[in-house]
Biotite code that builds the C-alpha atoms (Angstrom):
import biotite.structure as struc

atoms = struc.array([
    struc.Atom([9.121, 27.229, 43.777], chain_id="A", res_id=1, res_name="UNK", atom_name="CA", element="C"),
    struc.Atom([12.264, 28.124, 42.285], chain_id="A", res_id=2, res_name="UNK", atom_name="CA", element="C"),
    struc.Atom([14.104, 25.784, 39.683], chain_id="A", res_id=3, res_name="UNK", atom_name="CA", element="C"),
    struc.Atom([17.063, 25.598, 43.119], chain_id="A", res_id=4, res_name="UNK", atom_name="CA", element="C"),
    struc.Atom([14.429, 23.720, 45.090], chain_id="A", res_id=5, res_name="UNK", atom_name="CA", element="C"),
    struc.Atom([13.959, 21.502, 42.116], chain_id="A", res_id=6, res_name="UNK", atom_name="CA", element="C"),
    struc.Atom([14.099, 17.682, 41.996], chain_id="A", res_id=7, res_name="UNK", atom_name="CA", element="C"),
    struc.Atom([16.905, 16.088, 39.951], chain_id="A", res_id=8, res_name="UNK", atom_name="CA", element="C"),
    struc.Atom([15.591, 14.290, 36.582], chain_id="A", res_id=9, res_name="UNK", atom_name="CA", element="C"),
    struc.Atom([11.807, 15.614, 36.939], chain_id="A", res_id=10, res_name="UNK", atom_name="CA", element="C"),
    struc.Atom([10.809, 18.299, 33.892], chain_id="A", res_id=11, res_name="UNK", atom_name="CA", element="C"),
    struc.Atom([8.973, 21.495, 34.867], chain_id="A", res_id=12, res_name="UNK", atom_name="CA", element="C"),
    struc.Atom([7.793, 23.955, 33.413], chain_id="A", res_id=13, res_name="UNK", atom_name="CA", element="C"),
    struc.Atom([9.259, 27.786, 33.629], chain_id="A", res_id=14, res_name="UNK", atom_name="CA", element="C"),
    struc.Atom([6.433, 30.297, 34.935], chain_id="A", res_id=15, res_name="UNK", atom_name="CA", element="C"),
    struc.Atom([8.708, 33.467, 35.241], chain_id="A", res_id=16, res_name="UNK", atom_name="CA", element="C"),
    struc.Atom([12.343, 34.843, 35.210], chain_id="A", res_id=17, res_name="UNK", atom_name="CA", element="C"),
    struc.Atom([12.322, 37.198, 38.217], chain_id="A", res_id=18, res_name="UNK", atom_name="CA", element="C"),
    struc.Atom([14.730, 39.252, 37.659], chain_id="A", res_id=19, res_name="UNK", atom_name="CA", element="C"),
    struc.Atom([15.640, 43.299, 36.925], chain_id="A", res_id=20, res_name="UNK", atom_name="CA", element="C"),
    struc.Atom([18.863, 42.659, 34.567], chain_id="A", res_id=21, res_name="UNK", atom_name="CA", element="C"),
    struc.Atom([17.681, 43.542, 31.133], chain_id="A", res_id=22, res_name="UNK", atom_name="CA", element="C"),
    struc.Atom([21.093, 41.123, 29.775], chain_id="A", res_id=23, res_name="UNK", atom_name="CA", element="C"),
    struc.Atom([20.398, 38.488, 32.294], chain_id="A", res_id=24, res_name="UNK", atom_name="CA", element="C"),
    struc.Atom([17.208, 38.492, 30.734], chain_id="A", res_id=25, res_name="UNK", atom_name="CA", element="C"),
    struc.Atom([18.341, 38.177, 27.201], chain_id="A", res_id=26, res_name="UNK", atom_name="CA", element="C"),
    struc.Atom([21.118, 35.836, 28.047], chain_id="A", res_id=27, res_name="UNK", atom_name="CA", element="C"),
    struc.Atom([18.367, 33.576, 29.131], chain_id="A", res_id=28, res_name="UNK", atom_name="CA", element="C"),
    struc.Atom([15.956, 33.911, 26.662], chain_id="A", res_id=29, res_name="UNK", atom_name="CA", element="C"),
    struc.Atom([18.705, 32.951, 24.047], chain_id="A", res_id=30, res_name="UNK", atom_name="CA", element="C"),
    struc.Atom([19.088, 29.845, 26.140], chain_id="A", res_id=31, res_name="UNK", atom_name="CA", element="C"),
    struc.Atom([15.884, 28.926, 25.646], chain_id="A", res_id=32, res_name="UNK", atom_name="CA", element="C"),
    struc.Atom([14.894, 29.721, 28.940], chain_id="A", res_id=33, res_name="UNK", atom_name="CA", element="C"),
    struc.Atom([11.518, 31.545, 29.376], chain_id="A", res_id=34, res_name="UNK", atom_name="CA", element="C"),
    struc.Atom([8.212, 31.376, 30.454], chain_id="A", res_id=35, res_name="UNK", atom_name="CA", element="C"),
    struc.Atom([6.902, 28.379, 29.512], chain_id="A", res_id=36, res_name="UNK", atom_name="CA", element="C"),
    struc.Atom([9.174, 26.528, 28.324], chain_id="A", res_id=37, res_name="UNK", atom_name="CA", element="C"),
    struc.Atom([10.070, 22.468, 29.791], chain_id="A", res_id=38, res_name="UNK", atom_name="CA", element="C"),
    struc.Atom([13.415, 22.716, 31.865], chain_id="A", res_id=39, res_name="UNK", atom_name="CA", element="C"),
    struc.Atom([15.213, 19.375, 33.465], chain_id="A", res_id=40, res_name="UNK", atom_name="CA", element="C"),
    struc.Atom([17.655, 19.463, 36.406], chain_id="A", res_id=41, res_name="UNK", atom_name="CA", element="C"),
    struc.Atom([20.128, 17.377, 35.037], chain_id="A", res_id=42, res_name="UNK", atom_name="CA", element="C"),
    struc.Atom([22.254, 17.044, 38.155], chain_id="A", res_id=43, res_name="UNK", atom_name="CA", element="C"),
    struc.Atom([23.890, 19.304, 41.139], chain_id="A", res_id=44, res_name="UNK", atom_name="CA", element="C"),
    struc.Atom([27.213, 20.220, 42.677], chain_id="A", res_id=45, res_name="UNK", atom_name="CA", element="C"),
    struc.Atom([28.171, 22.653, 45.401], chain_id="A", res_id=46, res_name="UNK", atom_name="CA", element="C"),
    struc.Atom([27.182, 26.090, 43.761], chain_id="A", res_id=47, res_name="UNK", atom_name="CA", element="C"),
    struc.Atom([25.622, 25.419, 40.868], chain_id="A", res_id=48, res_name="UNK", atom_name="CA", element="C"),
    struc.Atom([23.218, 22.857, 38.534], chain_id="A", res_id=49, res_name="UNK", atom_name="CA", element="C"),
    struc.Atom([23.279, 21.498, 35.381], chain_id="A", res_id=50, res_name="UNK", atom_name="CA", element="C"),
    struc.Atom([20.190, 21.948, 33.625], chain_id="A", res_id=51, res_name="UNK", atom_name="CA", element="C"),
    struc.Atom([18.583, 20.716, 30.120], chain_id="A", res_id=52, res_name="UNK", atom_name="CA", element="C"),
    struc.Atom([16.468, 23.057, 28.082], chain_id="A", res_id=53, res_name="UNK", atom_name="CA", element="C"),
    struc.Atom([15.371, 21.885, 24.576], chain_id="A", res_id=54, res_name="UNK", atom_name="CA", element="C"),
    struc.Atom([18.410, 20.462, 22.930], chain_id="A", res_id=55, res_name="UNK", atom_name="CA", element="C"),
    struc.Atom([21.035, 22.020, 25.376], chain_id="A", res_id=56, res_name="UNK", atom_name="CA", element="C"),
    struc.Atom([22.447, 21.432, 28.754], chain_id="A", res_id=57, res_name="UNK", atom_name="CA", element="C"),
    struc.Atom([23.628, 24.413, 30.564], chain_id="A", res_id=58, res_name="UNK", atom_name="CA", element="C"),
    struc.Atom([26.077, 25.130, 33.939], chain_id="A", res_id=59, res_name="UNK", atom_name="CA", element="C"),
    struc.Atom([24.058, 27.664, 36.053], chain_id="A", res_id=60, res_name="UNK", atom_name="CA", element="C"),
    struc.Atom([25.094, 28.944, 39.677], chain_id="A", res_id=61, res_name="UNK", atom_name="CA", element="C"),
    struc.Atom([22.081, 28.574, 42.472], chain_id="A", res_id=62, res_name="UNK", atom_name="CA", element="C"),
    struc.Atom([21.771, 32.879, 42.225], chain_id="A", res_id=63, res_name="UNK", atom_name="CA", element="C"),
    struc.Atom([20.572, 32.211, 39.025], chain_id="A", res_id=64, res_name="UNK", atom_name="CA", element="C"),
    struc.Atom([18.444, 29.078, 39.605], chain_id="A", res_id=65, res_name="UNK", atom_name="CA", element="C"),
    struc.Atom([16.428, 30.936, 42.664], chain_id="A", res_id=66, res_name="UNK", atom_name="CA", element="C"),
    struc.Atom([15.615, 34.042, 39.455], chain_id="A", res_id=67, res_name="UNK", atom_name="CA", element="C"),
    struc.Atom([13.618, 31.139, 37.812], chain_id="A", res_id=68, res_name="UNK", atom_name="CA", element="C"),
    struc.Atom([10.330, 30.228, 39.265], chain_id="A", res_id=69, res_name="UNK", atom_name="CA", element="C"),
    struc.Atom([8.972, 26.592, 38.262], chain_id="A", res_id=70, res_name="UNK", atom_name="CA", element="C"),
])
């Protein structure tokens, strides 16, 4: 399951970034965000979700959302 197809409010935990961007990957592992590690969707709008990992929240767009499996 991707984090897209995620419920709003439930924690899961990250099993794997799929993706081939080295950046992307590096972006996200600054974030916080990596295999397992807890990640919340805070809430939802058109194109993207807001998400909490650790301390942060974070704006992320669905493309990025379906590169991280739950």
């Amino acid at each position: 399951m991707t984090l897209k197809d995620a419920q709003e409010g439930k924690e899961y935990i990250i099993q794997q970034i799929e993706t081939d961007d080295e950046d992307l990957d590096a972006f996200l592992f600054s974030l916080g965000c990596y295999s397992g590690e807890a990640i919340t969707v805070v809430s939802r709008m058109k194109n993207s979700c807001i998400v909490s990992i650790k301390d942060g929240r974070y704006n992320i767009d669905n493309q990025l959302a379906e590169a991280i499996i739950i």
